[in-house]
Backbone as ProteinMPNN parsed JSONL, in Angstrom:
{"seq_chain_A": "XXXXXXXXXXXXXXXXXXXXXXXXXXXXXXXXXXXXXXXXXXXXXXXXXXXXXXXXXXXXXXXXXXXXXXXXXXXXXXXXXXXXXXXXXXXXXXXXXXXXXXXXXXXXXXXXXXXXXXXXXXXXXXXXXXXXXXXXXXXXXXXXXXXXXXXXXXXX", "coords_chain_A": {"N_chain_A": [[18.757, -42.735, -35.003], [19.206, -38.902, -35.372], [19.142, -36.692, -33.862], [18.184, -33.228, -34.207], [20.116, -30.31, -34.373], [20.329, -27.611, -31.967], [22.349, -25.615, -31.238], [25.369, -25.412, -30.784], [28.813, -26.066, -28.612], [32.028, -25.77, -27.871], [33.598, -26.477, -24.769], [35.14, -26.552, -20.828], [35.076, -28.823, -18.608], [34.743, -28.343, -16.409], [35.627, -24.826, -14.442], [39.047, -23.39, -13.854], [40.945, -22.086, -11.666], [43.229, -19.229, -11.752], [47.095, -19.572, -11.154], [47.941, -17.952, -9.245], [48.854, -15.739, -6.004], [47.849, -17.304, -3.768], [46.412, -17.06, -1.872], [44.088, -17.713, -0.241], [44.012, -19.914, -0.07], [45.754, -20.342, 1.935], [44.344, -19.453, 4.072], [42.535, -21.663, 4.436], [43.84, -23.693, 5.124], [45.002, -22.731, 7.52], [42.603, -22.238, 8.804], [42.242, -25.104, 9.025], [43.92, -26.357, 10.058], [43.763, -25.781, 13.208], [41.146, -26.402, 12.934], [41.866, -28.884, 13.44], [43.959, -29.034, 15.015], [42.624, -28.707, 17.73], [40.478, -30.881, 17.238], [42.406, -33.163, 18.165], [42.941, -31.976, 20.656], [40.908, -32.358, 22.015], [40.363, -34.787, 21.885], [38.775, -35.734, 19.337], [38.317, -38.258, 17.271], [37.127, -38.202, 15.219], [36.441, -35.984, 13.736], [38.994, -35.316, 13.439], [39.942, -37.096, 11.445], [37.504, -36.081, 9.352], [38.661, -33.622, 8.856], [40.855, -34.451, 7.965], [40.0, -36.027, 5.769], [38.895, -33.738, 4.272], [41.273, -32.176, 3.618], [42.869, -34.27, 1.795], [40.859, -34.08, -0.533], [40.671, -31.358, -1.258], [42.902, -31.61, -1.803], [43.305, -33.556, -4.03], [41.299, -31.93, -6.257], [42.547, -29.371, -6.553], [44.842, -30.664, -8.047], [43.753, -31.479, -10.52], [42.694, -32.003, -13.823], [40.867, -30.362, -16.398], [38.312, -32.008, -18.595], [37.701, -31.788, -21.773], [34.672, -30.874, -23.177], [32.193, -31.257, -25.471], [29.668, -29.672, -26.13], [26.249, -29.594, -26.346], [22.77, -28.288, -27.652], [19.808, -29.937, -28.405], [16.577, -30.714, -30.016], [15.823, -33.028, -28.909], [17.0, -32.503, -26.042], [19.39, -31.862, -24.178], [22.627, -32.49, -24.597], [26.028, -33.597, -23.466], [28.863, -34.069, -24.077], [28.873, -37.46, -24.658], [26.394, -37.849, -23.613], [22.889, -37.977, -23.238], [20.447, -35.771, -21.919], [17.144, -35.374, -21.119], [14.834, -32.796, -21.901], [12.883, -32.859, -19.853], [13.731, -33.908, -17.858], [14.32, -31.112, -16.638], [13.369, -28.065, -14.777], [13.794, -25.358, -14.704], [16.057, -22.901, -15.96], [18.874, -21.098, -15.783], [21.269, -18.333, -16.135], [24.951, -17.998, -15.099], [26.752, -14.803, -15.126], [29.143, -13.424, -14.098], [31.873, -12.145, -12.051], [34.845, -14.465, -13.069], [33.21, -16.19, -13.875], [31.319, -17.861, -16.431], [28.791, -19.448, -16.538], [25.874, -22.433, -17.521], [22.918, -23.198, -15.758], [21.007, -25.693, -14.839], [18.364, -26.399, -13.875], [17.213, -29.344, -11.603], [14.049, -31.525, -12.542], [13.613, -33.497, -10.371], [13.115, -33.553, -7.13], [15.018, -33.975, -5.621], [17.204, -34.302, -7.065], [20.38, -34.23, -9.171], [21.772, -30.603, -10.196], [23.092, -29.347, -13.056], [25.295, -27.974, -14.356], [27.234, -26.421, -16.58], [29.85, -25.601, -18.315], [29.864, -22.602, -20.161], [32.241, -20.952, -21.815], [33.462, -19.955, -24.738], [31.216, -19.855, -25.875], [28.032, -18.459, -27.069], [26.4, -16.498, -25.05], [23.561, -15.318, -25.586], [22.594, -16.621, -27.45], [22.278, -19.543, -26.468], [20.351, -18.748, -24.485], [18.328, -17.932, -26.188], [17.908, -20.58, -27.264], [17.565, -22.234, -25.038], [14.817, -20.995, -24.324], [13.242, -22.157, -25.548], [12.514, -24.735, -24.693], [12.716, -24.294, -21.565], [11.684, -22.6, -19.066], [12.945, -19.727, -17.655], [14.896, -18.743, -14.835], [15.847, -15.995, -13.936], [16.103, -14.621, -11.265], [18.03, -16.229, -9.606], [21.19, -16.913, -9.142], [25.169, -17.257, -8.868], [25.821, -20.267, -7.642], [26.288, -21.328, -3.971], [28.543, -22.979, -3.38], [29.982, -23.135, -5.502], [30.867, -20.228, -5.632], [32.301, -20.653, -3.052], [34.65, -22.151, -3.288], [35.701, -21.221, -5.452], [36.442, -18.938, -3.518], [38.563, -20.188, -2.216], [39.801, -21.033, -4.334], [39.572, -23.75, -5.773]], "CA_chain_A": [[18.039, -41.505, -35.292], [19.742, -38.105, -35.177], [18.475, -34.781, -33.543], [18.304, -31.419, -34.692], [21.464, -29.508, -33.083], [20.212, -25.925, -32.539], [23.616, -24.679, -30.862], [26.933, -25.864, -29.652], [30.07, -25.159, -28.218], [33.258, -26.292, -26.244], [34.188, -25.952, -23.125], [35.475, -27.449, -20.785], [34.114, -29.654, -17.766], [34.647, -27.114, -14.945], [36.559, -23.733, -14.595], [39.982, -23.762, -12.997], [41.705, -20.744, -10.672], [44.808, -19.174, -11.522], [47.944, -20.442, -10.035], [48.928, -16.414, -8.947], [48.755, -15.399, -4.981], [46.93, -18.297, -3.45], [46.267, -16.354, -0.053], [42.919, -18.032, -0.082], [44.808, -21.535, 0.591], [46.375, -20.006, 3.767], [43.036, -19.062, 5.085], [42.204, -22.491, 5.097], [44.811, -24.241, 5.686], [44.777, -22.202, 8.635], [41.687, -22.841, 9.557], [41.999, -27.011, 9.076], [45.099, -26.514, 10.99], [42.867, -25.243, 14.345], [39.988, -27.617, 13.503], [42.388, -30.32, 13.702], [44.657, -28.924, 17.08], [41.64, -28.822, 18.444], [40.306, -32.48, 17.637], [43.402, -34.19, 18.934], [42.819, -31.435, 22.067], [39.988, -32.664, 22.736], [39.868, -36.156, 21.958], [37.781, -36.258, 18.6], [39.134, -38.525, 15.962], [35.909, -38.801, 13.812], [36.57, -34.697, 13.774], [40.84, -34.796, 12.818], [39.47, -37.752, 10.206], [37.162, -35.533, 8.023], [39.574, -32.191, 8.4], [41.978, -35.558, 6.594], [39.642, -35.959, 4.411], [39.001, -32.379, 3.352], [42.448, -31.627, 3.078], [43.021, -35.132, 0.403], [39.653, -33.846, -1.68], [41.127, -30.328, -1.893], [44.591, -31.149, -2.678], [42.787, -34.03, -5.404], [40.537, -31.2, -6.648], [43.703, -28.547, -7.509], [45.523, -31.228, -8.904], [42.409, -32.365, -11.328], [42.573, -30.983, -15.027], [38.998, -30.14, -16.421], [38.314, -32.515, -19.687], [36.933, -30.782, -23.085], [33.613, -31.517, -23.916], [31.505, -30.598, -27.056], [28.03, -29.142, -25.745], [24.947, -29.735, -28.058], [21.524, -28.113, -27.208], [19.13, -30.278, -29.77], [15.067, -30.898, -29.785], [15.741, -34.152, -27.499], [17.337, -32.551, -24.883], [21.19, -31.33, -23.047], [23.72, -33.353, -24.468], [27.407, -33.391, -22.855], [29.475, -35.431, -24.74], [27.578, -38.905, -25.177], [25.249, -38.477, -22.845], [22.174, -36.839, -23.658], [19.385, -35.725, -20.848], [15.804, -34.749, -21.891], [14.653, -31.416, -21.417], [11.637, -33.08, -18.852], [14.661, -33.857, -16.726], [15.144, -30.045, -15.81], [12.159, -27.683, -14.991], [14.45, -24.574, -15.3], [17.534, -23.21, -15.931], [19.314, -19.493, -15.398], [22.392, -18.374, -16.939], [25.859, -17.132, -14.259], [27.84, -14.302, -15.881], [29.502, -12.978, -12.561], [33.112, -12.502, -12.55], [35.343, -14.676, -14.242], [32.388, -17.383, -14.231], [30.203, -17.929, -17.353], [27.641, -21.16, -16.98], [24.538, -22.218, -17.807], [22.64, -24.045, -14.933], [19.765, -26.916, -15.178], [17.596, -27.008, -12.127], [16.383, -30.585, -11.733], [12.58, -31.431, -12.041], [12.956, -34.044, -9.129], [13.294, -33.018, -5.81], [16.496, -34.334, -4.925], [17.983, -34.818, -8.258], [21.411, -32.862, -9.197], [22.012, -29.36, -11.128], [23.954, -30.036, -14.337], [26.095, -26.854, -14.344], [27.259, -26.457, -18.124], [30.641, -24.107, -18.484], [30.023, -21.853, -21.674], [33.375, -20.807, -22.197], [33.025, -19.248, -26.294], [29.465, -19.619, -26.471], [27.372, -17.042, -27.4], [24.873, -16.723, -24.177], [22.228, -14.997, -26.063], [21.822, -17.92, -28.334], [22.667, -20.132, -25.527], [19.412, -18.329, -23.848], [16.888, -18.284, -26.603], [17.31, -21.752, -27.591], [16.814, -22.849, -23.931], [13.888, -20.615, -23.358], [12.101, -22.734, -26.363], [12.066, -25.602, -23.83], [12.329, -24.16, -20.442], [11.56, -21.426, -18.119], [14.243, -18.532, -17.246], [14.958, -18.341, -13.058], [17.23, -14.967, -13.693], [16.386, -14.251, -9.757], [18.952, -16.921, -9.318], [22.921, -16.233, -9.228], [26.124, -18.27, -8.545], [25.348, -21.396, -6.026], [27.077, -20.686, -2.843], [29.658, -24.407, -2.692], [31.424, -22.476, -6.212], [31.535, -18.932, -4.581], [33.136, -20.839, -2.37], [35.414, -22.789, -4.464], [36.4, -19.509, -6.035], [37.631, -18.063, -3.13], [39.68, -20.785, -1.744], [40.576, -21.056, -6.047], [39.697, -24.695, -6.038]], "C_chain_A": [[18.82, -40.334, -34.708], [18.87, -37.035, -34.994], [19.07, -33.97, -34.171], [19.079, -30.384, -34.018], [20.953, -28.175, -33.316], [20.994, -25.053, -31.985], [24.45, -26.012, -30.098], [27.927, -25.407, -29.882], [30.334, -26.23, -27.551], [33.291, -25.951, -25.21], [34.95, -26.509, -22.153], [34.993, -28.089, -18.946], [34.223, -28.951, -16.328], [35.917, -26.027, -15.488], [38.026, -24.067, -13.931], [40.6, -22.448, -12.99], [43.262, -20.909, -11.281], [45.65, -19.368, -11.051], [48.769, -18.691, -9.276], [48.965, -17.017, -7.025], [47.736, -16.583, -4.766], [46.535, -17.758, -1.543], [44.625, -17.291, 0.008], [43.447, -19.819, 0.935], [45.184, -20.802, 1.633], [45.23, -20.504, 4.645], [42.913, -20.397, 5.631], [42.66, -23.512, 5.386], [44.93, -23.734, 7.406], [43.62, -22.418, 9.754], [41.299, -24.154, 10.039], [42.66, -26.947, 9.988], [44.268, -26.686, 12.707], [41.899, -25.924, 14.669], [40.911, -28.829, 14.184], [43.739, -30.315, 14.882], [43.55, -29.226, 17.609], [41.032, -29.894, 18.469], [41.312, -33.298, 18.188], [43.516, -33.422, 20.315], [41.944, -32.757, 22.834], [39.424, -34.582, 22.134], [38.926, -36.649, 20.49], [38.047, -36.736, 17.314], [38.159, -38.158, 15.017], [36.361, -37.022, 13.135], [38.006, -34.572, 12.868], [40.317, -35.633, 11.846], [38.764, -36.853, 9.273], [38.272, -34.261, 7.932], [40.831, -33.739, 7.428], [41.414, -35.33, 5.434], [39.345, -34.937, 3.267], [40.379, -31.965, 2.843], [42.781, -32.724, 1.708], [42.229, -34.36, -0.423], [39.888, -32.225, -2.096], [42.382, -30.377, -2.809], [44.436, -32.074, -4.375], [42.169, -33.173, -6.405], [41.748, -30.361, -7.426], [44.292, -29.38, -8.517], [45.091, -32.096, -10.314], [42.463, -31.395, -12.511], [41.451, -31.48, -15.773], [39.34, -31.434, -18.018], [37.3, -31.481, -20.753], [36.026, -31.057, -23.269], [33.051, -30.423, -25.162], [29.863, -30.771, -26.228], [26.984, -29.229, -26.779], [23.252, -29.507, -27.073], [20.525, -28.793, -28.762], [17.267, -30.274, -29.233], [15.143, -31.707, -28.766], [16.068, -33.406, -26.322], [18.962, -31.892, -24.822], [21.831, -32.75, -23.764], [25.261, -33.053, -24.474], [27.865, -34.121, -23.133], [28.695, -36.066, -25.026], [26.369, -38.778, -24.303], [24.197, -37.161, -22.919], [21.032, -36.851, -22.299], [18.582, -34.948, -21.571], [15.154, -33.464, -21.133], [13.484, -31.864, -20.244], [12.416, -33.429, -18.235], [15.203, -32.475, -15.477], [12.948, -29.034, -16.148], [12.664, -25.905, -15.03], [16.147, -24.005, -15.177], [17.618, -21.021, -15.852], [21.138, -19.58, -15.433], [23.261, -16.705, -15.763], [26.456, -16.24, -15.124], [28.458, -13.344, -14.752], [31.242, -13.042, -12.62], [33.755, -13.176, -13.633], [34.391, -16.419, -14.595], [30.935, -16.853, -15.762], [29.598, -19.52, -17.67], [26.289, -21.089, -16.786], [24.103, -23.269, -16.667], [21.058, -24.515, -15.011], [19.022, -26.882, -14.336], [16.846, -28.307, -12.735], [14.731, -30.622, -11.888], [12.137, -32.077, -10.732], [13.827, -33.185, -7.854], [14.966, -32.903, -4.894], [17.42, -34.809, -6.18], [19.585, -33.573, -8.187], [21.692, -31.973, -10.541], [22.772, -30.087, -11.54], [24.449, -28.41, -14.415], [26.668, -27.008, -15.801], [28.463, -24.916, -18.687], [30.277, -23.673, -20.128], [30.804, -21.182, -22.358], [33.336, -19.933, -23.611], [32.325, -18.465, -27.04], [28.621, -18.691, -26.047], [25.909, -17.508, -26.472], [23.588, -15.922, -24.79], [21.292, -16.011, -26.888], [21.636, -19.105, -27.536], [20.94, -20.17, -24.827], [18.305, -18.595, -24.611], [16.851, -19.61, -26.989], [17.062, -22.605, -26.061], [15.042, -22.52, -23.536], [12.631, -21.478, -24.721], [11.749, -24.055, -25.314], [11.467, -25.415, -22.174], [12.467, -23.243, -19.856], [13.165, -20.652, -17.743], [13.988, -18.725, -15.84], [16.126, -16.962, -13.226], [16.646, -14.014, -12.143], [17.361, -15.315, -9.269], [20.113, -16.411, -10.074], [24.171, -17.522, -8.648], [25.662, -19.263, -7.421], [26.642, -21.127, -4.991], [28.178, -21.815, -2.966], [30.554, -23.518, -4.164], [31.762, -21.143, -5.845], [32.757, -19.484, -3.83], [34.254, -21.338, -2.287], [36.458, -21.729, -5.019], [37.282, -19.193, -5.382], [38.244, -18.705, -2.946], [40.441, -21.582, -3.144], [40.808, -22.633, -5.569], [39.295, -25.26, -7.287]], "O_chain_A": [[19.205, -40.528, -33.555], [18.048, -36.575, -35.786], [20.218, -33.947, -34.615], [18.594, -29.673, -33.138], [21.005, -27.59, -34.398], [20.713, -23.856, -32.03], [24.256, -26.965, -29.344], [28.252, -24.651, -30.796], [29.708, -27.123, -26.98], [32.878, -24.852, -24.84], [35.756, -27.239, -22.728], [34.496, -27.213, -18.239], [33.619, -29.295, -15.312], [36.752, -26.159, -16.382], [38.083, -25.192, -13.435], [40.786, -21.768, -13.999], [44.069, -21.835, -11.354], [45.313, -19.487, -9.873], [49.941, -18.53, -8.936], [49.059, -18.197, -6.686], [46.848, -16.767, -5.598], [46.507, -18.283, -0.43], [44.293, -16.988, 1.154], [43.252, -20.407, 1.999], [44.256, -20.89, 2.436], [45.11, -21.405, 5.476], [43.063, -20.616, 6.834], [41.965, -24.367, 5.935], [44.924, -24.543, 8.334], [43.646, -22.65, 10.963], [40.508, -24.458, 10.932], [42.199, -27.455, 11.009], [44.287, -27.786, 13.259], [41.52, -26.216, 15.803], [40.663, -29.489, 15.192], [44.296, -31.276, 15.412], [43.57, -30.365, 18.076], [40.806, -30.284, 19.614], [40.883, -34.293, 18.771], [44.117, -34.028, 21.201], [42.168, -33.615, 23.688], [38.355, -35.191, 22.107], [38.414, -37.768, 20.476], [38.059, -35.998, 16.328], [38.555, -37.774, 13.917], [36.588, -36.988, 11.926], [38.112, -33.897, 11.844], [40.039, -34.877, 10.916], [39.375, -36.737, 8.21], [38.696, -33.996, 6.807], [41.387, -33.615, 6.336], [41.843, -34.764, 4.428], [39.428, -35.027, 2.042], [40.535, -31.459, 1.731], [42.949, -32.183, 0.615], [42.922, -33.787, -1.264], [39.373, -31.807, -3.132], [42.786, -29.779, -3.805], [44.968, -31.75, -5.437], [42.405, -33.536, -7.557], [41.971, -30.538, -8.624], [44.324, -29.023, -9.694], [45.709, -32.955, -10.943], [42.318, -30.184, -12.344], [41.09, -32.655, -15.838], [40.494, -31.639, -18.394], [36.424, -30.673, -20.444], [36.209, -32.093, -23.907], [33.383, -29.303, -25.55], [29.219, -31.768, -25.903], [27.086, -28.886, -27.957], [22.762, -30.229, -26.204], [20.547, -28.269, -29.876], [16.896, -29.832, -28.145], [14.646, -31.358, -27.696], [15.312, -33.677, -25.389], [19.424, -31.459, -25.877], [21.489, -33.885, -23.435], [25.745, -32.351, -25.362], [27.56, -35.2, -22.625], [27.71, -35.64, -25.63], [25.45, -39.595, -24.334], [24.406, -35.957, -22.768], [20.814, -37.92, -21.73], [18.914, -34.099, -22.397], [15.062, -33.314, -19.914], [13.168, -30.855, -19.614], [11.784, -33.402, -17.179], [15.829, -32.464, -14.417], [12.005, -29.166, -16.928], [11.778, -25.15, -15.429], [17.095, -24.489, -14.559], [16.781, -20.118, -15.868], [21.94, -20.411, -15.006], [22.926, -15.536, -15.569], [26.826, -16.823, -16.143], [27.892, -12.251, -14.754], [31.802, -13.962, -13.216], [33.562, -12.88, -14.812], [34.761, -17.39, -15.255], [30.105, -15.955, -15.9], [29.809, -20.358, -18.547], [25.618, -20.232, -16.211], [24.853, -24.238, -16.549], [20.108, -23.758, -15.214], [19.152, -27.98, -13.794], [16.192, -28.427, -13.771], [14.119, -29.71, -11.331], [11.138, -31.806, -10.065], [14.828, -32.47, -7.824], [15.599, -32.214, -4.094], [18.28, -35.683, -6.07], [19.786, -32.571, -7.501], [21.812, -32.447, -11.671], [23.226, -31.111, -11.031], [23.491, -27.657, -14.585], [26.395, -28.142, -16.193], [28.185, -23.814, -19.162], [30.445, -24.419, -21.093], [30.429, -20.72, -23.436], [33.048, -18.79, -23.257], [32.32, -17.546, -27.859], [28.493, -18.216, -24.919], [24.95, -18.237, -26.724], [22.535, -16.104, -24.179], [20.081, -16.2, -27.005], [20.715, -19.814, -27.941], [20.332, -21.227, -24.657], [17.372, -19.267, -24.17], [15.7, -20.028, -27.116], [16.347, -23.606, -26.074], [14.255, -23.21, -22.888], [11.41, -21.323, -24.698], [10.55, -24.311, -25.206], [10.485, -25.917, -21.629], [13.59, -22.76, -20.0], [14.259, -21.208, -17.634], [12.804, -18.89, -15.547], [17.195, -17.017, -12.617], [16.835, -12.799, -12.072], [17.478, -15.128, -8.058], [20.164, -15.779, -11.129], [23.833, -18.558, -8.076], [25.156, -18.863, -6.373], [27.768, -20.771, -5.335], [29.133, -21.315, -2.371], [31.735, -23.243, -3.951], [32.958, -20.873, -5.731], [33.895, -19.02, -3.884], [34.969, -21.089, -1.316], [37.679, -21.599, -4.941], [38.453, -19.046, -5.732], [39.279, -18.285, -3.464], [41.333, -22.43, -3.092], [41.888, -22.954, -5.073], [39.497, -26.452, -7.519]]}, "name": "protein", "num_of_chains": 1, "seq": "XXXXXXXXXXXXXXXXXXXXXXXXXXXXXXXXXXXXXXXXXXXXXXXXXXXXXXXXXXXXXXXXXXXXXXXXXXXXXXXXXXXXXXXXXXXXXXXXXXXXXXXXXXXXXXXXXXXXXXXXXXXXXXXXXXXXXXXXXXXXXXXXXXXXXXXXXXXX"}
């Protein structure tokens, strides 16, 4: 059985930072550097271990190229590629257009479930908007989540 597609678009599975001036990498490079004098100062491996592990999961992260997907808003539900989620999965959603970010974001209905972030890259956020608001509530007092702000600056 096939749904009723009432918009889609490409995009592609996260944004990715220009390769210009990377002064943001200093910063924290700079700053790992200091966490991690300072754990072998003072004795704290468990401490120089995660500044390890942050530094692998950043340098995996730059070196990670986004995949394309094909977006489809239908009657069932959000589907991202093959996998479709039902609109009673999200209880609302609110649309970033903030710099050079444009996505559409899911808030979960359960408690501890996770946002489905949704780059819109093409797609026309007005249509984007009214065919969400046939299922679910607008939050436009919500704005970028603070972990890609932060992402941003250090252009991960």
């Amino acid at each position: 059985m096939t749904e009723k597609i009432l918009y889609e678009w490409r995009a592609p599975e996260f944004s990715t930072q220009s390769n210009g001036v990377i002064w943001g990498w200093w910063i924290g490079i700079g700053a790992l550097a200091m966490i991690g004098a300072w754990s072998v100062w003072t004795k704290e491996w468990v401490a120089l271990a995660v500044v390890g592990m942050i530094v692998v999961v950043a340098i995996l992260m730059r070196q990670t190229k986004p995949r394309d997907f094909g977006h489809q808003l239908t009657e069932a539900g959000v589907k991202v590629g093959e996998a479709l989620r039902s609109y009673d999965q999200f209880r609302a959603f609110w649309i970033v257009l903030e710099n050079d970010t444009r996505v559409v974001n899911l808030l979960p209905s359960k408690k501890w479930g996770l946002m489905l972030t949704l780059q819109l890259g093409d797609a026309n956020v007005d249509k984007v908007r009214e065919t969400l608001l046939k299922f679910l509530p607008e939050d436009a007092s919500r704005g970028e989540d603070t972990i890609d702000k932060i992402g941003r600056f250090f252009r991960l």
